[in-house]
C-alpha positions in Angstrom: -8.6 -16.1 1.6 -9.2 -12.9 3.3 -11.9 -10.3 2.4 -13.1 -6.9 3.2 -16.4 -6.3 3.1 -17.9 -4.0 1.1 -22.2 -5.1 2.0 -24.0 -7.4 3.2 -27.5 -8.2 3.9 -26.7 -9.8 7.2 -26.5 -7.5 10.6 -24.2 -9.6 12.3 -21.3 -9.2 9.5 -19.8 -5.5 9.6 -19.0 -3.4 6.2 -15.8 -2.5 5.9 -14.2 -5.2 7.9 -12.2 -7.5 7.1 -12.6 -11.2 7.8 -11.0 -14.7 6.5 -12.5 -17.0 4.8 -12.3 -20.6 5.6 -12.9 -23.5 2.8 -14.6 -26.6 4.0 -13.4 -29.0 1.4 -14.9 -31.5 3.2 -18.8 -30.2 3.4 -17.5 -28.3 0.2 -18.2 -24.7 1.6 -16.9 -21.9 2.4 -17.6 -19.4 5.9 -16.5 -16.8 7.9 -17.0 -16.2 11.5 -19.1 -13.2 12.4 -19.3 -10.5 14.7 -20.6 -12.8 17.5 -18.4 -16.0 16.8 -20.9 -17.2 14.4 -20.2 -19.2 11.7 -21.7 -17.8 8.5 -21.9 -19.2 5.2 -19.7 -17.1 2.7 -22.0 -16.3 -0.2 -21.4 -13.8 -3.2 -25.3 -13.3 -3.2 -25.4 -12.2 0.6 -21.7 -10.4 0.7 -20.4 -7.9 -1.4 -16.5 -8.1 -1.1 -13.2 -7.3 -2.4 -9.9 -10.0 -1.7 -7.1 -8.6 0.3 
């Protein structure tokens, strides 16, 4: 899946950028990588986004 965006309360993920979303069936998750190669949880309560 692939997002843009649109807030998010965390610093090291950038508005308006656009980022993909990898699903961890496994660990049943889902995360994107950040700004510094971070992996970061993707949560609807910490990102607003649109899909692409």
């Amino acid at each position: 899946m692939i997002v843009k965006i649109n807030s998010s309360l965390l610093d090291s993920v950038m508005e308006s950028k656009v980022y993909r979303v990898f699903n961890d069936e496994k660990n049943d998750e889902r995360y994107i990588f950040d700004e510094d190669n971070e992996k970061v949880l993707f949560d609807s309560m910490i990102f607003n986004y649109e899909l692409i």
